[in-house]
C-alpha positions in Angstrom: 0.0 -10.6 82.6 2.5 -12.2 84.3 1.5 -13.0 87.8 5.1 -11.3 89.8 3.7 -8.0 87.6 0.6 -8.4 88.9 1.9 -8.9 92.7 4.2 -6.1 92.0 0.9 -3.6 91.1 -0.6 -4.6 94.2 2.3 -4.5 96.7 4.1 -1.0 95.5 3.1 1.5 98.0 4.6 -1.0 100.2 7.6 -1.4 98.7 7.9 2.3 98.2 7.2 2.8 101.9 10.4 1.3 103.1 12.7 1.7 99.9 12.1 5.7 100.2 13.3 5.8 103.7 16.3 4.4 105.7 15.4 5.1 108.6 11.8 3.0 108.9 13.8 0.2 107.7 16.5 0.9 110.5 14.3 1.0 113.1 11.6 -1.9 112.2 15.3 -3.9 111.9 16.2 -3.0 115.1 13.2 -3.2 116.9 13.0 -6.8 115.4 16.3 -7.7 117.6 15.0 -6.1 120.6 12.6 -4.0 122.2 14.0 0.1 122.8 12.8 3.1 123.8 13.1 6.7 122.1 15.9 7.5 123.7 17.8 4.0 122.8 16.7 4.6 119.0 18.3 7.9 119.4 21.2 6.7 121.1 21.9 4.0 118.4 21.6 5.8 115.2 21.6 9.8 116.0 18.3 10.8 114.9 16.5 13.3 116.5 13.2 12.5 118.8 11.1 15.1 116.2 12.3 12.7 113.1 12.1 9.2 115.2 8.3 9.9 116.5 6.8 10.2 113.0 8.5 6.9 111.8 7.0 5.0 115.0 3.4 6.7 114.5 4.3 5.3 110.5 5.4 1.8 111.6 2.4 1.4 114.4 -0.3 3.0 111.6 1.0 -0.4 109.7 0.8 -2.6 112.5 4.5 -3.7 112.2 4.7 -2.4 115.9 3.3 -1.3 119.3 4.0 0.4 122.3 4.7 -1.5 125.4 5.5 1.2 128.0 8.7 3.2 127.0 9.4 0.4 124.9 8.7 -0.4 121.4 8.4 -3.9 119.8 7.4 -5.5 116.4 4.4 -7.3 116.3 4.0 -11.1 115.0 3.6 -9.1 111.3 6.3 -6.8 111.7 8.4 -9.7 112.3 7.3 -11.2 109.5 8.1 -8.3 107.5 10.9 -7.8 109.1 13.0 -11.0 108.3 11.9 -10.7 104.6 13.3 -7.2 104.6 16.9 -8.5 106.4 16.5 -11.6 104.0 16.7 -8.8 101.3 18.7 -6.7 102.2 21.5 -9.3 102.8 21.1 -11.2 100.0 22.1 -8.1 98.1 24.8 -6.9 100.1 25.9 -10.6 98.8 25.8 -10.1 95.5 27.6 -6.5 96.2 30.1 -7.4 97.9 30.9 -11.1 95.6 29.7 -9.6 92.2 32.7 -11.0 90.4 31.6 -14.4 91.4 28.1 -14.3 90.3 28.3 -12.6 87.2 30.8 -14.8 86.6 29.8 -18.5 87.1 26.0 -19.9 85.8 24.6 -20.0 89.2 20.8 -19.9 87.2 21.5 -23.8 87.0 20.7 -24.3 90.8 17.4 -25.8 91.5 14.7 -23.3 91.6 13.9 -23.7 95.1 17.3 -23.4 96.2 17.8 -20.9 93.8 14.8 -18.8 95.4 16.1 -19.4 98.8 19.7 -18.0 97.7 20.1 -15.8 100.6 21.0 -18.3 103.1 24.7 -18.3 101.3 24.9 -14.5 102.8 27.5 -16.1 105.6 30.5 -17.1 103.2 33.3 -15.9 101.7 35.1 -16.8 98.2 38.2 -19.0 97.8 40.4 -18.6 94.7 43.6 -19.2 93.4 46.1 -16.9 92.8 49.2 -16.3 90.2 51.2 -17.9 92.6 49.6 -20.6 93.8 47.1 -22.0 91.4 46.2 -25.4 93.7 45.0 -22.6 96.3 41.6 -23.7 96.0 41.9 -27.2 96.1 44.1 -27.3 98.7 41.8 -25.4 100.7 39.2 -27.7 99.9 41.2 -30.1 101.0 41.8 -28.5 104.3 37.9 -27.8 105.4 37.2 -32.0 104.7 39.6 -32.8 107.9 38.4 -34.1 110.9 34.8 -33.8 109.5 32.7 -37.4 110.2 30.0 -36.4 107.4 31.1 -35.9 103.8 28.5 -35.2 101.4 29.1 -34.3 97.4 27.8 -33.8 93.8 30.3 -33.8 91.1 29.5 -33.2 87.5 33.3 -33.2 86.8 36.6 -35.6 88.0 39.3 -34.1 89.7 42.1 -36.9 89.7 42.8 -36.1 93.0 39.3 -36.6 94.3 39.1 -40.5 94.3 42.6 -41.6 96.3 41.4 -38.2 98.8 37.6 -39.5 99.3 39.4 -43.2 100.0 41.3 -41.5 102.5 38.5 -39.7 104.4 36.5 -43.0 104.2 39.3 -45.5 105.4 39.3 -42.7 108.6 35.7 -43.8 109.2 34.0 -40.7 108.0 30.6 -41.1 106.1 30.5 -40.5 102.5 27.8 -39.9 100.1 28.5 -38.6 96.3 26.3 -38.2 93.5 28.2 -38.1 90.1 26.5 -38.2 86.8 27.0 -40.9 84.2 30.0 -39.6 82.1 31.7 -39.1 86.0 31.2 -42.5 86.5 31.9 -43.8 83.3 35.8 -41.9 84.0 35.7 -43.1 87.5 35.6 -47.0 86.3 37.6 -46.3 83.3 40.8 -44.8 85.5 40.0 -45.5 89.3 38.5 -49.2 89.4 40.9 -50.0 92.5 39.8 -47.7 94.5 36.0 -48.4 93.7 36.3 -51.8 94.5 38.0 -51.0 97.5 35.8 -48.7 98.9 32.7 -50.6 97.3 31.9 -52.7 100.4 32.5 -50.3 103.0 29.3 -49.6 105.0 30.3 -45.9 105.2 30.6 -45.0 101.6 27.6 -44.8 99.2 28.1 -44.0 95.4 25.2 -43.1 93.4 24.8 -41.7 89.7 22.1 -39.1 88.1 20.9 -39.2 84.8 20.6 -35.4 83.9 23.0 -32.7 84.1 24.2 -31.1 87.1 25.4 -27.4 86.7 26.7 -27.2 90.2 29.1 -29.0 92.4 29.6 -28.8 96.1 30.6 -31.2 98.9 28.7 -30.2 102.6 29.6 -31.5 105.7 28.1 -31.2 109.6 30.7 -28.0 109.6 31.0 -26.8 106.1 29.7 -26.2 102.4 31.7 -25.6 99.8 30.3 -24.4 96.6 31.4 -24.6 93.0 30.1 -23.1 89.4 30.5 -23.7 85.7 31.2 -20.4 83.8 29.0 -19.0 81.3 31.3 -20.3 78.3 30.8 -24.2 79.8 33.8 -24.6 81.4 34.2 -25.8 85.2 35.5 -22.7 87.4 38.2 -25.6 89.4 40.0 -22.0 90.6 37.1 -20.5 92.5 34.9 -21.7 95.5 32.4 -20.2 97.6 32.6 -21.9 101.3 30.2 -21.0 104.5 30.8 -22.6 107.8 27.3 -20.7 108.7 24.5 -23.5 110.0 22.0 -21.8 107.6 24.4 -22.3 104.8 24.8 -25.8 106.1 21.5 -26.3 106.1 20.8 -25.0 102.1 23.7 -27.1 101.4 22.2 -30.5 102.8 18.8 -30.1 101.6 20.2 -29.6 97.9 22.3 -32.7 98.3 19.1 -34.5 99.4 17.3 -33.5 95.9 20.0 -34.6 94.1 20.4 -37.9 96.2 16.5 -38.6 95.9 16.7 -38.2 91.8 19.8 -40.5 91.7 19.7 -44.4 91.8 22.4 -46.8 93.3 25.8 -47.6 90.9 25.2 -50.7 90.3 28.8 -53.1 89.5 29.8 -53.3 85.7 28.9 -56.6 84.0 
């Protein structure tokens, strides 16, 4: 059997327990965030004291919380439980709230580990371009890179914008890092060999190519990620970005660049 079946069978009482009631999962969230009494649990959603006292006799028969007092708190566990449950819940509402964006775009290509931890892109918002103003996107792009002292990126694609705008942010001292695969790099020398060998020797820029393909692109800096897909059909999506200036996003962001920087060698110059 496949094992997530088996894990499934074994955990579905527990599932059922909080998908077949709101308001256990309203109170273990918000007795995660603080401690409260009755009356504050009846205060911040409405319920009554006769249906709040069974759910707290259901939540401390599970050992997600205890009684300290008037107040209740989660225990170690229910915290535990707890931040899956949010983790969940938001990662969801995500996908609700941008479903044209992920239906849309091949976001399966994502390393599984990222892909798994998904839900730390909760905190962003999608950037596109419009009728009117189809450089929207880039522009914006273009926009969130300013002022930042950290600029990190993976490209599977050349914009022919991106080398003069990467000189730029380098000549104004900011560190760079990009990952590109070989076809990226092959374009790069074919078209932009002045501004390689300009940049080449600068102790702030670093150039490195990966030998596989890369089914995502994205640039992160100390402030911001910015976040791009191919579509299903093979094409790059250059009119859509998804962009978080949330640290958790940040985070994701960095880490992935650090996979793709640790499977990618130095360029090397041409012969």
């Amino acid at each position: 059997m496949i094992p997530e079946i088996d894990s499934y069978d074994g955990v579905k009482e527990e599932l059922k327990f909080f998908t077949t009631s709101g308001v256990r999962v309203k109170l273990l969230i918000s007795l995660n965030r603080e401690k409260m009494t009755v009356d504050q649990l009846r205060s911040e959603f409405g319920y009554r004291t006769s249906t709040i006292l069974p759910v707290i006799a259901e939540l401390k028969s599970k050992d997600l919380i205890y009684q300290e007092d008037r107040y209740y708190c989660v225990t170690p566990f229910g915290k535990l439980i707890s931040a899956k449950l949010i983790d969940f819940i938001e990662t969801l509402h995500m996908f609700r709230t941008q479903e044209k964006f992920w239906k849309n775009h091949g976001s399966c290509t994502i390393p599984e580990l990222f892909f798994r931890n998904i839900g730390s892109l909760v905190r962003s918002h999608i950037v596109e371009d419009t009728p009117a103003d189809l450089l929207a996107t880039h522009r914006h792009f273009i926009k969130l890179l300013e002022g930042c002292n950290v600029i990190n990126g993976v490209s599977p694609f050349l914009h022919p914008d991106f080398p003069d705008t990467f000189k730029m942010f380098i000549e104004h001292k900011a560190v760079v890092r990009l990952v590109v695969t070989s076809p990226v790099l092959a374009l790069m020398r074919e078209r932009h060999s002045e501004v390689l060998q300009h940049v080449g020797d600068m102790s702030n820029f670093s150039l490195r190519v990966i030998e596989e393909n890369v089914g995502v692109a994205f640039t992160v800096t100390e402030n911001i990620l910015s976040l791009g897909f191919f579509r299903p059909d093979g094409t790059y999506d250059y009119n859509t970005d998804l962009v978080s200036e949330d640290p958790a996003a940040i985070e994701w962001g960095t880490e992935l660049f650090e996979y793709y920087w640790r499977r990618s060698v130095d360029v090397t110059p041409p012969d």
